[in-house]
C-alpha positions, 0 to 999 in steps of 0.5 A, a space after each residue: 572563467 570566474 563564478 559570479 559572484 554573490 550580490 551584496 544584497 542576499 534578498 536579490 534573488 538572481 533570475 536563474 535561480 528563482 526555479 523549482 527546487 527538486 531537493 526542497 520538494 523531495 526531501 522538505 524538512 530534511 532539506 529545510 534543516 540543511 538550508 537553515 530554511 526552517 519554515 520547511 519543518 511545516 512538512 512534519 504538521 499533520 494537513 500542512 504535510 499535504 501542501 508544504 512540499 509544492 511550496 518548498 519546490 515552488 519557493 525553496 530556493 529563493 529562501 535557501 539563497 537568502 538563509 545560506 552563506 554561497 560562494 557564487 550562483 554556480 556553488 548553490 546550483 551545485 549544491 542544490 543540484 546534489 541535494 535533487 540527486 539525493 532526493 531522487 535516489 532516496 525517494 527510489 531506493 524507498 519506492 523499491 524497497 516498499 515494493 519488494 517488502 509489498 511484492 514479498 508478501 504476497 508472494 508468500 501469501 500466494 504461495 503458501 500451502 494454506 492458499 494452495 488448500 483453499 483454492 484447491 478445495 474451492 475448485 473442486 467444490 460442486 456447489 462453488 462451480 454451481 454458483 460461480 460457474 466453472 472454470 473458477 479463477 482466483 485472485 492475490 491473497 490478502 492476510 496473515 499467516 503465522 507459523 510456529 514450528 510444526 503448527 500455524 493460523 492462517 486467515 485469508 481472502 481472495 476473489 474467486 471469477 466464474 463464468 457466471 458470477 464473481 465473488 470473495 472468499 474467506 479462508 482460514 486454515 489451521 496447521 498441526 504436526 506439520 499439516 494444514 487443515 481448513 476450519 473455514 471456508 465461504 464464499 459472498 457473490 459480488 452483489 448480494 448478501 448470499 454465502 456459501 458454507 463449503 465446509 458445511 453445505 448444511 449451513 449454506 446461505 444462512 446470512 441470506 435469512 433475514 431475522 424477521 423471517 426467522 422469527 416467522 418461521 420459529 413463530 409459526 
C-alpha cells in the first residue's frame, strides 16, 4: 500500500487532518518552534498564554501542514501523533513530580516534631478543649521549618476541629541544643475575631478588645 502523497498545493488542508492538534495544545511554543509554526510563541505573552494553547489545539494542525515540508498525510499523522505522545508524558512526568515535591513537604511538615509539640500541647490545653470542645482534630500544616545543625525556626499553621467550633492555629517553635521549645502558640475560631494565648492564658483574647474600649478603660 503507497502513502498519499502531499497535494501540490500546501494551503489544501486534507479533511483528515484538519482535527485537534493534542502536541499543539500541550506543548504550544515548544511544538510551534519544531513545526516552524511561530504564532504559537504567543503562548509565552502574559494574557495570551490563557487562550493561545486551544487555538493551537483547534487550528495547530493546519498551520503545521502548511509551514512544514510532509512526505505524505500518513508521515505528518505520524510525526503529530509522536509530538501528542511526548506532550502527554511531559505534561505527567511534571504532574508527578509537582505532586511528590507538594506531597513531600507536607509529609515533612506533618511529620515534624515542632508540629508534633504544638498539637500535643494544644490537645492537652483546657482552655482550647473549652473553646473548641474535646476531642480536637487537627489538620495539614503549612509553613516553614529550617534547621541548623542542633538548632532550627519553625512557623506553622494548621486547623484545629472541636466538637463545638473550629478554628486555626498558629505555631512557632524554636529548637536548641537539639530540643524543640514552643515561643508561640494561638488559636483564632472560625467566625470571629477571638485568639487564644495558650501560652499565656493572661494574654487570652487580647485582639478581642477593641481600641476604643481600651481607651475607655484607661480613661475612666
Amino acid at each position: 500500500m503507497t502513502e498519499q502523497r502531499v497535494p501540490l498545493d500546501p494551503k489544501v488542508i486534507p479533511p483528515e487532518l484538519d482535527r485537534w492538534n493534542w502536541g499543539a495544545f500541550l506543548l504550544n511554543w515548544i511544538w510551534g518552534v519544531g513545526n516552524n509554526t511561530f504564532i504559537a510563541l504567543l503562548t509565552l505573552i502574559p494574557i495570551a498564554n490563557l487562550v493561545m494553547p486551544f487555538v493551537l489545539g483547534a487550528r495547530g494542525s493546519g498551520w503545521a501542514w502548511r509551514n512544514g515540508r510532509w512526505d505524505s498525510v500518513e508521515h505528518f499523522k505520524r510525526v503529530q501523533r509522536l509530538w501528542a505522545i511526548w506532550g502527554a508524558v511531559i505534561w505527567c512526568g511534571a504532574i508527578v513530580l509537582f505532586g511528590c515535591v507538594f506531597g513531600g513537604t507536607f509529609y515533612l511538615l506533618g511529620h515534624s516534631e515542632a508540629y508534633r509539640l504544638g498539637t500535643s500541647t494544644l490537645q492537652a490545653s483546657t482552655e482550647a478543649s473549652t473553646v473548641l470542645g474535646a476531642p480536637i482534630s487537627t489538620g495539614i500544616p503549612s509553613g516553614t521549618i529550617s534547621i541548623n545543625g542542633t538548632g532550627g525556626r519553625a512557623m506553622l499553621s494548621f486547623s484545629a476541629t472541636g466538637t463545638k467550633a473550629a478554628g486555626q492555629v498558629f505555631v512557632e517553635a524554636i529548637k536548641k541544643d537539639g530540643a524543640w521549645s514552643l515561643t508561640k502558640l494561638t488559636i483564632r475560631v472560625d467566625g470571629s475575631d477571638r485568639v487564644i494565648d495558650l501560652l499565656n492564658p493572661a494574654r487570652a483574647e487580647i485582639e478581642r478588645i477593641r481600641p476604643d474600649v481600651m481607651r475607655h478603660h484607661l480613661l475612666g
